[in-house]
MDAnalysis code that builds the backbone (N, CA, C; Angstrom):
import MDAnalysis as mda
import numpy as np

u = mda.Universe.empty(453, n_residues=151, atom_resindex=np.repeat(np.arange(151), 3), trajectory=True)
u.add_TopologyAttr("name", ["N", "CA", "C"] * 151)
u.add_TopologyAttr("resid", np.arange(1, 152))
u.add_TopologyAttr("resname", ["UNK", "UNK", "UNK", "UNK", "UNK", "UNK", "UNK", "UNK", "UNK", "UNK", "UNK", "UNK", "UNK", "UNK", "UNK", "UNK", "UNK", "UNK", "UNK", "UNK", "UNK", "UNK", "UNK", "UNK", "UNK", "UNK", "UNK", "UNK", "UNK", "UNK", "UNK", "UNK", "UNK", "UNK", "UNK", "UNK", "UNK", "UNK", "UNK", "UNK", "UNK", "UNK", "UNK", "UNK", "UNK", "UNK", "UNK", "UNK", "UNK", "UNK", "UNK", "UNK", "UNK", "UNK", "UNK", "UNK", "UNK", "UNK", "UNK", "UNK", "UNK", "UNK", "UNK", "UNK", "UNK", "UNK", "UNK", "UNK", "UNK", "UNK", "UNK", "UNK", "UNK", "UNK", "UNK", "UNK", "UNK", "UNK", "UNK", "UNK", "UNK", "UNK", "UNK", "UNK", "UNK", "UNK", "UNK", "UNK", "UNK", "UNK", "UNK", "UNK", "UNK", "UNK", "UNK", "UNK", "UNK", "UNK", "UNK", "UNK", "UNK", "UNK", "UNK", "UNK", "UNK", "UNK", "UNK", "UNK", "UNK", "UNK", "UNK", "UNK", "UNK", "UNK", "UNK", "UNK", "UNK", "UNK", "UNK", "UNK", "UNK", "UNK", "UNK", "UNK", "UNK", "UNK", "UNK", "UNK", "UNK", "UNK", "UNK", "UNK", "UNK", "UNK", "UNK", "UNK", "UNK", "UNK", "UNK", "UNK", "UNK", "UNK", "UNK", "UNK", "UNK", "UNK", "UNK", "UNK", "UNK", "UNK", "UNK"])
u.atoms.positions = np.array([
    [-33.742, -29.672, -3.533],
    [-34.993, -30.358, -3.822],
    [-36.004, -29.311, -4.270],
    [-36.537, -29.755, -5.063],
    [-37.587, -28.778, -6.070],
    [-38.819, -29.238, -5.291],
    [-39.888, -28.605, -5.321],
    [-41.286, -29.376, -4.872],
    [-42.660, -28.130, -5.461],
    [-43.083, -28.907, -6.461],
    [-44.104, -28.264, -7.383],
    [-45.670, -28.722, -6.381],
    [-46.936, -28.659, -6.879],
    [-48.109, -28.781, -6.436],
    [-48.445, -30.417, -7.127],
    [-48.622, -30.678, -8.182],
    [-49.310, -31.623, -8.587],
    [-48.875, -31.830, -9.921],
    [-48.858, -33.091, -10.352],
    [-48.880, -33.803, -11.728],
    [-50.154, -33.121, -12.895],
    [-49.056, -32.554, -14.298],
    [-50.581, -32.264, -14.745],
    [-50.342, -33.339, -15.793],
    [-51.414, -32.830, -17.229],
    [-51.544, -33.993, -17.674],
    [-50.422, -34.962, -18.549],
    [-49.316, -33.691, -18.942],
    [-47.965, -35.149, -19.204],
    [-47.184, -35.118, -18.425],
    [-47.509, -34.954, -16.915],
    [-46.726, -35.584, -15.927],
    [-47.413, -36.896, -15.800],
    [-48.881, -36.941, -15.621],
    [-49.500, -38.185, -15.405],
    [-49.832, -39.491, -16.039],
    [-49.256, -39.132, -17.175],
    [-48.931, -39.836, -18.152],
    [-47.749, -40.584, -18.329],
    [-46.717, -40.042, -18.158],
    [-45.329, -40.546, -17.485],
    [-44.859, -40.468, -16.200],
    [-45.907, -40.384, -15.295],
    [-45.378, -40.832, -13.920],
    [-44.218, -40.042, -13.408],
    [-43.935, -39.100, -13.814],
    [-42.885, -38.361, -13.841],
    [-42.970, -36.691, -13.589],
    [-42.211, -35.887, -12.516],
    [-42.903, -34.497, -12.453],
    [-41.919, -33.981, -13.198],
    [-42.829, -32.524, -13.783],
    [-42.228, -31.533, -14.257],
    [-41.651, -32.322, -15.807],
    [-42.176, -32.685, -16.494],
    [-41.608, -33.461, -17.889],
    [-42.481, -32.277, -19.278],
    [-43.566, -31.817, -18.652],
    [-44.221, -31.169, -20.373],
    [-43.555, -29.989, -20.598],
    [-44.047, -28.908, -20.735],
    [-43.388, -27.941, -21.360],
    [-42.390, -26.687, -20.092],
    [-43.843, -27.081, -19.295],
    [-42.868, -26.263, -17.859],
    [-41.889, -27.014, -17.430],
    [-41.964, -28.310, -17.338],
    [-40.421, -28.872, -16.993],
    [-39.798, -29.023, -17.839],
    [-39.726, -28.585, -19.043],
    [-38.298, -28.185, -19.872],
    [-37.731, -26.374, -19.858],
    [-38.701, -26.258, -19.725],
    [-38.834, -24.619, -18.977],
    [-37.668, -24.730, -17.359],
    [-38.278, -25.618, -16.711],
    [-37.626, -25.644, -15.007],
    [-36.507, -26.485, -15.951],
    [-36.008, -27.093, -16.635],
    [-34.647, -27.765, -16.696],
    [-33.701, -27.018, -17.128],
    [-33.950, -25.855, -18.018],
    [-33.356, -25.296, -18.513],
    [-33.131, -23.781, -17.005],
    [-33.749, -23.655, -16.198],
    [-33.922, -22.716, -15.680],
    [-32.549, -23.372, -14.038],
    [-32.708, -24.743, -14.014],
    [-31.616, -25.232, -13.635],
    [-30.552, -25.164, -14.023],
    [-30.715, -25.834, -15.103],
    [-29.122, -25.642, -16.001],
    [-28.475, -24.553, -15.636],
    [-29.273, -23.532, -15.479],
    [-28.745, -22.212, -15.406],
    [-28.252, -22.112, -14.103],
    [-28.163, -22.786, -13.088],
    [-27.728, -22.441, -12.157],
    [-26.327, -23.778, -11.489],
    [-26.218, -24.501, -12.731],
    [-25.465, -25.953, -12.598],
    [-26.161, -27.172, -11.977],
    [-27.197, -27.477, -12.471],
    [-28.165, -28.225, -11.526],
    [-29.355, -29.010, -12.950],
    [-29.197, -30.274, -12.613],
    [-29.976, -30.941, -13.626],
    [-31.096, -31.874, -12.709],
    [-31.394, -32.989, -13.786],
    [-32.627, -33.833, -12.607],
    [-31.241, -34.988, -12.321],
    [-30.115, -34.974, -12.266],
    [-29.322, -36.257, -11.330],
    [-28.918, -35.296, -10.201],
    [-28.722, -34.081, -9.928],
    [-28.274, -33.200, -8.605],
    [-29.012, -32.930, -7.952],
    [-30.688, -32.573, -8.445],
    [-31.332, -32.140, -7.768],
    [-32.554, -32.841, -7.856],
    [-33.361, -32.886, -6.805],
    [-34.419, -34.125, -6.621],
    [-35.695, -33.144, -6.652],
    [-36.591, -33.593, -7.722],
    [-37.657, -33.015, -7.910],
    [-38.976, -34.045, -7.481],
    [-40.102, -33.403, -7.196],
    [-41.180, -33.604, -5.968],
    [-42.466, -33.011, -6.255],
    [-43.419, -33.425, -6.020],
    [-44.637, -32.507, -6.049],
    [-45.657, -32.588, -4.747],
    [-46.324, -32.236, -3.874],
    [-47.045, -31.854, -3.312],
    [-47.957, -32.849, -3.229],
    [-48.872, -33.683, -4.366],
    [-50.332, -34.213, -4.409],
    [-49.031, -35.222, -5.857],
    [-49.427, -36.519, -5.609],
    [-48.320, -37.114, -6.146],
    [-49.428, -37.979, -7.741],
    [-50.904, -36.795, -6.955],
    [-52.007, -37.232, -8.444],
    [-52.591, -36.163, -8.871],
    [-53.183, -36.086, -10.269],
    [-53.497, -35.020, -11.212],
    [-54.909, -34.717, -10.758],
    [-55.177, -33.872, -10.075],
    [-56.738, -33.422, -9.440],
    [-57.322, -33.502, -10.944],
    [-58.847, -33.850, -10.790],
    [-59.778, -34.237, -12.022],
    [-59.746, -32.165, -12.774],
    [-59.583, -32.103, -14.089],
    [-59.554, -31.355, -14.612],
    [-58.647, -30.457, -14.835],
    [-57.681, -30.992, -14.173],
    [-56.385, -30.127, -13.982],
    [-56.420, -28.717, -13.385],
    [-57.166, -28.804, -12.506],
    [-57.801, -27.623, -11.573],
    [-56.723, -27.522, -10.586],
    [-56.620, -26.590, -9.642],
    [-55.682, -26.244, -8.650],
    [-55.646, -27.513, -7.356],
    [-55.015, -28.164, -6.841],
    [-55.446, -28.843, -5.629],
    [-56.254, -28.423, -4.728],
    [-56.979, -28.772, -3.814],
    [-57.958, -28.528, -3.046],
    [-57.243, -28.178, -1.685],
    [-57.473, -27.088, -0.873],
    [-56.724, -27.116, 0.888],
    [-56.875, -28.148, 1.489],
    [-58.362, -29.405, 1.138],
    [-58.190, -30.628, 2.057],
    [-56.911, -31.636, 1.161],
    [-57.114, -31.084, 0.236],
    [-56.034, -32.117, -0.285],
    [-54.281, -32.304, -0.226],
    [-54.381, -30.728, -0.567],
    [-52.778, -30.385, 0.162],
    [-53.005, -30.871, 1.818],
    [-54.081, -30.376, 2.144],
    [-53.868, -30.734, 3.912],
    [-53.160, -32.332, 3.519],
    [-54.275, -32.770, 3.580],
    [-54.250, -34.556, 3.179],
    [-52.522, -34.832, 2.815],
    [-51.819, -34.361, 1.950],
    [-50.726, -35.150, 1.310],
    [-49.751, -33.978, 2.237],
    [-49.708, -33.199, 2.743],
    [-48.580, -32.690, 3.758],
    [-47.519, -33.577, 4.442],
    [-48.548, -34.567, 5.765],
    [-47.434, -35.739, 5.924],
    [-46.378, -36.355, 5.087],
    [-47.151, -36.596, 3.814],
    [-46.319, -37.477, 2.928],
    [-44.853, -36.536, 2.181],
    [-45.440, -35.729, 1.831],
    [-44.345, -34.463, 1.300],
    [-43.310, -34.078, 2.477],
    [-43.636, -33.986, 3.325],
    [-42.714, -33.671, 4.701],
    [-42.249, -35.071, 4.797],
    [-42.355, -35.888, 4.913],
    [-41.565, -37.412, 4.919],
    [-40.645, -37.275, 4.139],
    [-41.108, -36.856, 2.764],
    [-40.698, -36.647, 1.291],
    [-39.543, -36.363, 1.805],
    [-39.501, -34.863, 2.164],
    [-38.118, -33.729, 2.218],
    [-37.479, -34.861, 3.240],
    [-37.650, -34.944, 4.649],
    [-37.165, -35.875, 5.455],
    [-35.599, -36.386, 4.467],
    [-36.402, -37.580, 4.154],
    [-35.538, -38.614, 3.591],
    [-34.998, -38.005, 2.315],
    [-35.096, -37.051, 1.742],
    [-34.195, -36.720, 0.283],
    [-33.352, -35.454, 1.300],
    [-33.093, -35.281, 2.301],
    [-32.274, -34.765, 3.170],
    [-31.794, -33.364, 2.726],
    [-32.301, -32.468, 1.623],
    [-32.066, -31.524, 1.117],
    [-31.329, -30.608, 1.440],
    [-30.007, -29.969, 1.097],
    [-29.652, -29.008, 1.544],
    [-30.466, -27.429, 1.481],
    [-31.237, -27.618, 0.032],
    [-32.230, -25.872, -0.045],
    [-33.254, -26.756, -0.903],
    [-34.344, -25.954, -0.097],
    [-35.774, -26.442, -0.804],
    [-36.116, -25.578, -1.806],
    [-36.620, -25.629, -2.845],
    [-37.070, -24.722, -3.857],
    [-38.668, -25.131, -4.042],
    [-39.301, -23.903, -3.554],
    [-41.163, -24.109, -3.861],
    [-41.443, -23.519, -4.793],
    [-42.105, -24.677, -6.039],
    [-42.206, -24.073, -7.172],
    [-43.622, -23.409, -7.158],
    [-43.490, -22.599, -7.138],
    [-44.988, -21.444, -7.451],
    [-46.016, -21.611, -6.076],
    [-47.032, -20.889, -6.062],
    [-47.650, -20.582, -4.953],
    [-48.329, -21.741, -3.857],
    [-49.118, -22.532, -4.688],
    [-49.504, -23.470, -4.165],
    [-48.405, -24.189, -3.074],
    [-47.457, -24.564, -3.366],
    [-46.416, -25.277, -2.670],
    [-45.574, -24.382, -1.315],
    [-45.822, -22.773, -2.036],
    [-45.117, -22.265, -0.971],
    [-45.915, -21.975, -0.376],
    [-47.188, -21.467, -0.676],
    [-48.043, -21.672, 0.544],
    [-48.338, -22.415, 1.806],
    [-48.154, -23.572, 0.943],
    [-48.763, -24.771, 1.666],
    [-47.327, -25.300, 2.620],
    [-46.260, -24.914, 2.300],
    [-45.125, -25.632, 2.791],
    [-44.502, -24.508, 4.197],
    [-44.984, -23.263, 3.903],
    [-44.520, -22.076, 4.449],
    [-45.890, -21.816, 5.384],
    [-46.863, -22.757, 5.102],
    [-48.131, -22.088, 5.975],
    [-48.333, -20.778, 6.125],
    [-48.638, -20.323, 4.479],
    [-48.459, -18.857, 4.687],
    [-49.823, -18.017, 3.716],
    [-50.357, -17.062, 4.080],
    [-51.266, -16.807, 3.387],
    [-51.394, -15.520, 2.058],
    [-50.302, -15.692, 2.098],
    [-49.494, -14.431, 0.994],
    [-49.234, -15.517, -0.185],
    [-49.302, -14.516, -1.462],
    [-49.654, -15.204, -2.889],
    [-47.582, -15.286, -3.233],
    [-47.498, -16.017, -4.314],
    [-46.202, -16.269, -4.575],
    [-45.521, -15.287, -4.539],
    [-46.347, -13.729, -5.304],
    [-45.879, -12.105, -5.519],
    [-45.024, -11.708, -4.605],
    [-45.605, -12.173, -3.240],
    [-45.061, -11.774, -2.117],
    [-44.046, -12.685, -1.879],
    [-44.332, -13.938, -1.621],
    [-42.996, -14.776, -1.195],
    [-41.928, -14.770, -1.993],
    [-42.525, -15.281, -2.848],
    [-41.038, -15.450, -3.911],
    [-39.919, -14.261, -3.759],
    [-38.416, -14.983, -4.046],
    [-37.468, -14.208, -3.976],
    [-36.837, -14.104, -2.309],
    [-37.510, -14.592, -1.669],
    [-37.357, -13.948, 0.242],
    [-36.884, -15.481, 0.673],
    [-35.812, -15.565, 1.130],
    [-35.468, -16.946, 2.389],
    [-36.118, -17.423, 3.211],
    [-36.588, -18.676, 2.999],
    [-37.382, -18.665, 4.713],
    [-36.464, -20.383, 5.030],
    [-37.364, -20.656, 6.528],
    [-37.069, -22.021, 6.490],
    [-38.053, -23.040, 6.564],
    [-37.510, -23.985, 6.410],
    [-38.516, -25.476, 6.481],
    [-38.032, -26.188, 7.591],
    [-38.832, -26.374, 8.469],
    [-38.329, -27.176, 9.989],
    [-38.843, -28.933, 9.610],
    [-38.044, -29.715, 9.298],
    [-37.963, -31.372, 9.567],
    [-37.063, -31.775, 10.178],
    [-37.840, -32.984, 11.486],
    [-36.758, -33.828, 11.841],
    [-36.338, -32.822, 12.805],
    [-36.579, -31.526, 13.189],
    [-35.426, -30.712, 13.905],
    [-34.505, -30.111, 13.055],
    [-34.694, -30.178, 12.068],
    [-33.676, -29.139, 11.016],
    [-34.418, -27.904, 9.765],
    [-33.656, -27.221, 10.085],
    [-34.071, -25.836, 9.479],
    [-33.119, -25.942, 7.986],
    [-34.001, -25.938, 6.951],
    [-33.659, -26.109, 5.890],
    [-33.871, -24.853, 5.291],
    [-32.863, -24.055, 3.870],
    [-33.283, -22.957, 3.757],
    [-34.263, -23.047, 2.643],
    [-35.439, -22.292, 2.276],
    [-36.480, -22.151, 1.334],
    [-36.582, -22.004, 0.234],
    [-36.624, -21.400, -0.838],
    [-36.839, -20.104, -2.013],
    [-38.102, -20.300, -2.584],
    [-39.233, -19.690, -2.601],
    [-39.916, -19.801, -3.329],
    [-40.008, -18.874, -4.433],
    [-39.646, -19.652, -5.849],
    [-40.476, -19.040, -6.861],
    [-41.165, -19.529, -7.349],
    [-41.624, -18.226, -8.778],
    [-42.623, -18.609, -9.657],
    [-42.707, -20.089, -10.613],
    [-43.775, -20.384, -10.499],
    [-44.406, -21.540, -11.104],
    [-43.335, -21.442, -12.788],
    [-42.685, -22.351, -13.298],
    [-42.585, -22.701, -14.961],
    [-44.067, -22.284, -15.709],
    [-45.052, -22.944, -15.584],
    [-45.910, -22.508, -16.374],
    [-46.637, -21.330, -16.041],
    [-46.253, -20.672, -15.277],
    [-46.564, -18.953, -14.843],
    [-45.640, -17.940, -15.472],
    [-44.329, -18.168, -15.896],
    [-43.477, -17.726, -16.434],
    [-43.927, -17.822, -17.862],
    [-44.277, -18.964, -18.550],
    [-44.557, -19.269, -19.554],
    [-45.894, -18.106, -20.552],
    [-46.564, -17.834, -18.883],
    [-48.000, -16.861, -19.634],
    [-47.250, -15.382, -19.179],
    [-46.222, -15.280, -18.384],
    [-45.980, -13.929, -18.091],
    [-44.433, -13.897, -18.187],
    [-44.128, -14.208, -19.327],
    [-42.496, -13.754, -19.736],
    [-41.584, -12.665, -18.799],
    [-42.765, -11.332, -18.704],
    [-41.840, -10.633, -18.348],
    [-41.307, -10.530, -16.649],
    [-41.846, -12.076, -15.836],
    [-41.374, -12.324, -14.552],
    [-39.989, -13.115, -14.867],
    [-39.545, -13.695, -16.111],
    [-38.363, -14.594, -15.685],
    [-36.680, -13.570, -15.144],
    [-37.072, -12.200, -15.518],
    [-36.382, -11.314, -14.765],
    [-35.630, -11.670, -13.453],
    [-36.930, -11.526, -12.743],
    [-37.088, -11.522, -11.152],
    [-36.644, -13.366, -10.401],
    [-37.160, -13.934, -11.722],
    [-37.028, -15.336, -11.434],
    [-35.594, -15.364, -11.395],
    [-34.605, -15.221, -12.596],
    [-32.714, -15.399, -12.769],
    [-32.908, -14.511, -11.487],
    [-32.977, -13.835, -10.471],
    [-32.422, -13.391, -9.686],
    [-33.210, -14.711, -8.205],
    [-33.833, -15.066, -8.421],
    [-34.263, -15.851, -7.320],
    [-33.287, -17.147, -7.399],
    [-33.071, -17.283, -8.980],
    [-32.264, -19.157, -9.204],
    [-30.791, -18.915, -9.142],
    [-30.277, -17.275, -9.126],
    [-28.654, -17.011, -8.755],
    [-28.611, -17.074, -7.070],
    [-29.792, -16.271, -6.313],
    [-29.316, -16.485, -5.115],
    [-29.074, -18.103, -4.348],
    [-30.447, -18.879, -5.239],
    [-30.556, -20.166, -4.732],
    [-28.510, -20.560, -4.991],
    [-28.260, -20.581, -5.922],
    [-26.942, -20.928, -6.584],
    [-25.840, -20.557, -5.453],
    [-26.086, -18.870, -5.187],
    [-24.827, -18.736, -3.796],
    [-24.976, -19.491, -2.687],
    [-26.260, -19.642, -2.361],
    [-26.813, -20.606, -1.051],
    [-26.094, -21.961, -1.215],
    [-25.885, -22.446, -2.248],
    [-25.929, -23.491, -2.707],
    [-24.222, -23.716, -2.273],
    [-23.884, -22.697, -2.955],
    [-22.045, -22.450, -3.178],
    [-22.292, -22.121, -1.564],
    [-22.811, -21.870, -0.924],
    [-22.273, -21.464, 0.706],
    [-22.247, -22.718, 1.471],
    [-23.090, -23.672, 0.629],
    [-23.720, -24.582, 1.666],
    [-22.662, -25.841, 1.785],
    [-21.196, -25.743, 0.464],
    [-20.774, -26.984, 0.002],
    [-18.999, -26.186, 0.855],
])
């Protein structure tokens, strides 16, 4: 399960996450690891486009937490993937920027179950800084062995 921050504006338009240019960016960045949108269940954080396409607000992530943790709940995930900072922040309750998380295992406790983590970089962060998708193929191969360990 993928889980981004928020709908921007041609997600909100088609009701649909990760569809404009970063989610052909994240589809292709799947592909790469054998994983499309029928294997893997993609999610966002704030399930609406904050006015201006500005970052979500901490009351607002506060606010939609329950619902996202329900979220994971019921899509029963074997590995969570937090797309870019906002999400791993907010999901990891952690106060370190993606720089730091990304790439590192952690877990997600629902229900009583410890799910394993990955946070990387945002699609449209890759998009302004090319020269992270490096670091990224090494975050979406380990997700891949996790993946192969987990089956």
């Amino acid at each position: 399960m993928f889980v981004g921050e928020a709908p921007g504006a041609d997600e909100d338009r088609e009701g649909k996450p990760f569809v404009g240019v970063s989610g052909q960016l994240l589809d292709r960045m799947m592909a790469a690891i054998g994983l499309d949108r029928t294997s893997a269940y993609i999610a966002n954080i704030l399930p609406w486009r904050p006015p201006g396409n500005r970052p979500p607000s901490p009351a607002e992530v506060q606010s939609c937490l329950p619902f996202i943790d329900r979220h994971i709940a019921l899509a029963e995930p074997k590995i969570l993937v937090f797309v870019g900072g906002v999400s791993a922040k907010a999901l990891l309750d952690a106060s370190q920027g993606i720089t730091r998380l990304r790439g590192r295992w952690a877990q997600y406790t629902v229900n009583d179950r410890d799910i394993p983590a990955m946070p990387i970089f945002h699609p449209a962060y890759l998009l302004r800084q090319p020269a992270l998708k490096r670091e990224t193929w090494r975050d979406l191969q380990a997700i891949r062995q996790r993946l192969n360990a987990e089956t």
